[in-house]
GULUMVEX-173992 format. One record per residue (C-alpha): residue in three letters; x, z, y. Coordinates in nm, 3 decimals. Each point is the difference from the previous one (the first is absolute). Layout:
<nodes>
[node 'Ala',[X,Z,Y]],
...
</nodes>
This chain:
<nodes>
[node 'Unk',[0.000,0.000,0.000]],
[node 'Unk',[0.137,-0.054,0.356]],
[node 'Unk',[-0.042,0.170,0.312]],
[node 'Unk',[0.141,-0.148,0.260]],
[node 'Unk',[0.335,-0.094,-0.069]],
[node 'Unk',[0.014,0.337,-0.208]],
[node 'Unk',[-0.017,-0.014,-0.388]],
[node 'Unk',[-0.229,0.302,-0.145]],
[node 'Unk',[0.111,0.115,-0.326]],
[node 'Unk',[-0.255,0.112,-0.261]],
[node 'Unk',[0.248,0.238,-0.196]],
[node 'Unk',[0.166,-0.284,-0.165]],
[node 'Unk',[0.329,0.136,-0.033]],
[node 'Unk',[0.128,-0.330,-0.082]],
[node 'Unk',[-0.185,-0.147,0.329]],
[node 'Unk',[0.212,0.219,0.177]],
[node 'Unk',[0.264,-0.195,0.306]],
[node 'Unk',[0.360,0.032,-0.132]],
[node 'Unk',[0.093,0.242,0.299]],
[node 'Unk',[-0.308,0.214,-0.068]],
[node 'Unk',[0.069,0.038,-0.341]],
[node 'Unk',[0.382,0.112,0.061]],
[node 'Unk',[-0.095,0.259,0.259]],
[node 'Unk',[-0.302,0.168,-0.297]],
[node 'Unk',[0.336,0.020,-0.240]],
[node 'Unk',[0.207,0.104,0.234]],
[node 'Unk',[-0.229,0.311,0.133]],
[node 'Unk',[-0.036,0.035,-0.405]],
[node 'Unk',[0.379,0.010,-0.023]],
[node 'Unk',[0.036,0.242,0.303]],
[node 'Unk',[-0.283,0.231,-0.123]],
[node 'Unk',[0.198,0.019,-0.400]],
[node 'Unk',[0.324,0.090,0.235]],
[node 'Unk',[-0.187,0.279,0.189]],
[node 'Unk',[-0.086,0.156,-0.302]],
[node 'Unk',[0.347,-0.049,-0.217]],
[node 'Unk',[0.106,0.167,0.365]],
[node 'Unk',[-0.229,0.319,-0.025]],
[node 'Unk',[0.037,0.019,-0.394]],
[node 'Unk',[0.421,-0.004,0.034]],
[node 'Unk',[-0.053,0.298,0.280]],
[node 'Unk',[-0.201,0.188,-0.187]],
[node 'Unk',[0.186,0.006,-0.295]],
[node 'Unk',[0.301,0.064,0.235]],
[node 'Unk',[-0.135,0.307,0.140]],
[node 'Unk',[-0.101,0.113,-0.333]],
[node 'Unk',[0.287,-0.006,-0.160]],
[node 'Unk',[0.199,0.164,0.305]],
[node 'Unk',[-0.271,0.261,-0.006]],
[node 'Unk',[0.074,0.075,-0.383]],
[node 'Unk',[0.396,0.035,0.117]],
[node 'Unk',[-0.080,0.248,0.263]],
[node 'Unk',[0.076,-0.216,0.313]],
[node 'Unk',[-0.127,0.089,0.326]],
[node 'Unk',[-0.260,-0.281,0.100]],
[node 'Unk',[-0.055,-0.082,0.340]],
[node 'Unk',[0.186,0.135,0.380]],
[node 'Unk',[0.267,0.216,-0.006]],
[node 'Unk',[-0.034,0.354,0.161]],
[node 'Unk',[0.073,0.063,0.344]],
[node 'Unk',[0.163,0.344,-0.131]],
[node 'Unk',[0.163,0.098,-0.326]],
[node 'Unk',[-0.078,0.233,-0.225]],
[node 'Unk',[0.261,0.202,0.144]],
[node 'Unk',[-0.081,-0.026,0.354]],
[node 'Unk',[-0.333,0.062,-0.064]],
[node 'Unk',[0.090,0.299,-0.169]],
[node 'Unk',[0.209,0.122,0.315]],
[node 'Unk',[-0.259,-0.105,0.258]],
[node 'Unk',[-0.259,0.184,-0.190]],
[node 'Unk',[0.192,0.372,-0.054]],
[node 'Unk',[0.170,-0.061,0.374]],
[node 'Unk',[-0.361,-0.036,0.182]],
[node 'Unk',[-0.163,0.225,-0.226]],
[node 'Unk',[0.278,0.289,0.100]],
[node 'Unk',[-0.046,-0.102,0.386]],
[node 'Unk',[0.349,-0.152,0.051]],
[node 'Unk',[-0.131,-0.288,0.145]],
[node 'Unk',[-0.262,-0.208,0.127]],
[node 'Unk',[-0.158,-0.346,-0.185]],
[node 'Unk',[0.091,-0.165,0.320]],
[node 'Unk',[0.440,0.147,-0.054]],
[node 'Unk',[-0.015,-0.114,-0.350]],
[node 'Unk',[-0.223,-0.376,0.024]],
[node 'Unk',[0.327,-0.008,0.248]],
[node 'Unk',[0.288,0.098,-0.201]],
[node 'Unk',[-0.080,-0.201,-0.276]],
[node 'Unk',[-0.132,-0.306,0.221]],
[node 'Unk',[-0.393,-0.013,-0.152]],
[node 'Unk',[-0.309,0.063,0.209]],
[node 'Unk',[-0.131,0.332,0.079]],
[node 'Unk',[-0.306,-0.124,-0.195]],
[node 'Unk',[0.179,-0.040,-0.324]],
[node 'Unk',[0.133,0.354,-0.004]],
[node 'Unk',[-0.347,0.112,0.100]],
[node 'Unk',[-0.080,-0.174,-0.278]],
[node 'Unk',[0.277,0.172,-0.250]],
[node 'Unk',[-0.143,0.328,0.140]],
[node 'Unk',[-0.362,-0.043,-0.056]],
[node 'Unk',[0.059,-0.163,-0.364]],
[node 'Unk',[0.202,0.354,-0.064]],
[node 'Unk',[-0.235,0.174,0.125]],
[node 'Unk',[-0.328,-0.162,-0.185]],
[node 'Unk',[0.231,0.051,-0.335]],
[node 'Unk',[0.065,0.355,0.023]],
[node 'Unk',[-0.356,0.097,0.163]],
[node 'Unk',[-0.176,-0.225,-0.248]],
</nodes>
C-alpha cells in the first residue's frame, strides 16, 4: 500500500527497507549487549562479595581515625569542626561518625 511517497509495512518482516531492517537488528544486538553487560556485573559483584571486598566508595575516615575522632570528641578534647579540619573531611562527616556511634551504643 502507498501513502504518499511513504511505503506502509503490514508486519512483513521481509517487506521491511534494507536500512530499517539493520537498525531492528541492531537495537536487537544493542539490547543482548546491555544484558551480557548487567549479567557480567552482577556476577562480578557477587563473586567479590563472596571474597569479602568492600563494594562501592571508599571512606572518608579509616577505621582508625574513626576510632580516634570518636573517643577524642566523646572525652571533650575537641570539637567536630578541629577534627573535620585535621583530617581534611567536612564537619558533616564527623557529625556523621558521631551520631552512627552514638545510635550503636544507645540502640
Amino acid at each position: 500500500m502507498q501513502i504518499g511517497s511513504a511505503r506502509v509495512s503490514r508486519g512483513d518482516f521481509q517487506e521491511l527497507d534494507p536500512q530499517v531492517r539493520a537498525a531492528t537488528d541492531a537495537s536487537c544486538s544493542i539490547s543482548y549487549q546491555e544484558e551480557d553487560f548487567r549479567k557480567r556485573t552482577m556476577n562480578g559483584l557477587a563473586d567479590a562479595g563472596k571474597t569479602g571486598k568492600h563494594i562501592g566508595r571508599r571512606r572518608a575516615l579509616s577505621p582508625q581515625q574513626r576510632t580516634e575522632v570518636i573517643e577524642c570528641v566523646e572525652n571533650g578534647q575537641g570539637s567536630p569542626a578541629q577534627f573535620a579540619s585535621l583530617f581534611r573531611v567536612s564537619r558533616s562527616t564527623v557529625q556523621r561518625v558521631i551520631r552512627e556511634h552514638r545510635a550503636k551504643v544507645a540502640g
